[in-house]
N, C-alpha and C positions, 0 to 999 in steps of 0.2 A: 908257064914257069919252066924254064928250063932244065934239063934232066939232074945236071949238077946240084939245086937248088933244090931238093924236095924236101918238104914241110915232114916236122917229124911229129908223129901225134901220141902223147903219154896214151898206154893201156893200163891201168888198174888192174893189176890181179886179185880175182875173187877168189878167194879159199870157200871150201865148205865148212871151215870152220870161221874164216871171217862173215860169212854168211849166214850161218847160227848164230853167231853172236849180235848181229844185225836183229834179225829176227825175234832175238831173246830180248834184246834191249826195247823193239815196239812192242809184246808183248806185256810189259809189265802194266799191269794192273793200275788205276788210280783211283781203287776201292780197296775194300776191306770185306769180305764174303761174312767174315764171325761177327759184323756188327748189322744184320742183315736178318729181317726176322724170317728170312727165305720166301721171298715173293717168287722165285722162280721155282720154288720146289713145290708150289701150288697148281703149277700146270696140269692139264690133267692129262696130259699125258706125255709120260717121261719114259719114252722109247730108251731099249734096253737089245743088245745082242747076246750072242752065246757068252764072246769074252765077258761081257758086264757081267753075266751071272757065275762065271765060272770065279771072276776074282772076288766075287760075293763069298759064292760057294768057301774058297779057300779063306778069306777073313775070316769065317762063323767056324770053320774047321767041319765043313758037314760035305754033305752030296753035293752033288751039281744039280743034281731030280731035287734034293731036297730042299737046297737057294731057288730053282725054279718054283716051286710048289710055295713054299713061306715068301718070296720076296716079290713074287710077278703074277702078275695077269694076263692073259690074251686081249686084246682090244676088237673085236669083231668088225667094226665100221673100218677102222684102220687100218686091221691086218697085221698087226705089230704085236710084239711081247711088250709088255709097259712094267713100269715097278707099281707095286700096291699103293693102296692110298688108306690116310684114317682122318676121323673129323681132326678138328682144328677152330678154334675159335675164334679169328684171324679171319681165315680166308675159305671157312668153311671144310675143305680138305686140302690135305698135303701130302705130301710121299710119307711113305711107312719109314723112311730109314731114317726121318727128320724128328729130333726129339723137339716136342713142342711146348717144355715147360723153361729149358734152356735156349729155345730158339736156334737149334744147330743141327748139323749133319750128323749121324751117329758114327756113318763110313765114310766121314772122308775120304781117308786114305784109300779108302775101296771104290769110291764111289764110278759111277759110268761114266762111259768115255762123253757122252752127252752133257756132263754136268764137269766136267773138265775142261770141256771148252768154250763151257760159257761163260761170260759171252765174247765172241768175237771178236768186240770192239776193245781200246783200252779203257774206257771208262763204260760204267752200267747205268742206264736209265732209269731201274729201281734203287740202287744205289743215290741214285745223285737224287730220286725224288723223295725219300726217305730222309735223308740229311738236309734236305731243305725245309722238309715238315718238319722234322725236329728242332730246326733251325728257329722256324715260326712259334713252334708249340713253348719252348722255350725248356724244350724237354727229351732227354738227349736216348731217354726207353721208350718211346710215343712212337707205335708201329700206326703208318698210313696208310688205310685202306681207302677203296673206291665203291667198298658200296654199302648199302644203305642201313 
C-alpha cells in the first residue's frame, strides 16, 4: 500500500464510565433473590471479613466484638470467620440473619460482601430450579428440596 494510501482504522473510546455502564448492564440479574426460600443461605459456610462484621456491627447500632460475638463463628477445618447458623426446616440449617418464617434476609442491606455477589452469573441455578419445580408443582410457595 502505498504511503499516500493508508488505511484508517476507527478506535472506540472507552470511558470508565462507558465501561461501568457495560458492566452494569451484564450484571443485571434474571432472578428475583425475595422469591427464593434462600437455598444459598443454607451453605454452611458463609465466610465473613472484618468489613462484613463491622457493617453488621453498625446496622445493629452495637460493638464490632459485639456483631463478632452474636453474628459469627470461627470455622477451625477452614480457618475462616463464618456467620452463625440456626435449624431450619427446609434445609435443616441456615444463616442466623435469614428469617425462616418469611423466607428472607433480615440484613439485606447489611448483608456480606459474599452474599452480594452472588452469584456471579446473570442467572441462579437455584433460582431457575425452584421456578421450575414450582412450575411443575403447580404451586407458586412449593420450596424444592434434594433430600430425603
Amino acid at each position: 500500500m502505498p504511503a499516500t494510501q493508508r488505511r484508517i482504522i476507527p478506535i472506540k473510546l472507552v470511558t470508565a464510565v462507558t465501561a461501568a455502564k457495560k458492566k452494569a448492564k451484564k450484571k443485571k440479574p434474571a432472578y428475583d433473590c425475595r422469591k427464593c426460600p434462600g437455598y444459598c443461605c443454607s451453605y454452611p459456610l458463609i465466610e465473613v471479613n472484618k468489613r462484613d462484621v463491622a457493617r453488621l456491627a453498625k446496622h445493629f447500632e452495637i460493638t464490632y466484638e459485639q456483631a463478632e460475638k452474636r453474628y459469627t463463628r470461627y470455622d477451625k477445618s477452614e480457618k475462616a470467620i463464618a456467620l452463625r447458623r440456626q435449624k431450619d426446616k427446609h434445609f435443616g440449617h441456615i444463616c442466623k440473619m435469614f428469617d425462616t418464617k418469611k423466607r428472607q434476609c433480615t440484613v439485606y442491606e447489611a448483608r456480606p460482601g459474599v452474599c452480594r455477589e452472588y452469584p456471579v452469573a446473570k442467572t441462579c441455578g437455584y433460582y431457575d430450579f425452584l421456578e421450575f419445580e414450582r412450575d411443575q408443582q403447580e404451586d407458586k410457595k412449593f420450596v424444592a428440596t434434594t433430600n430425603s
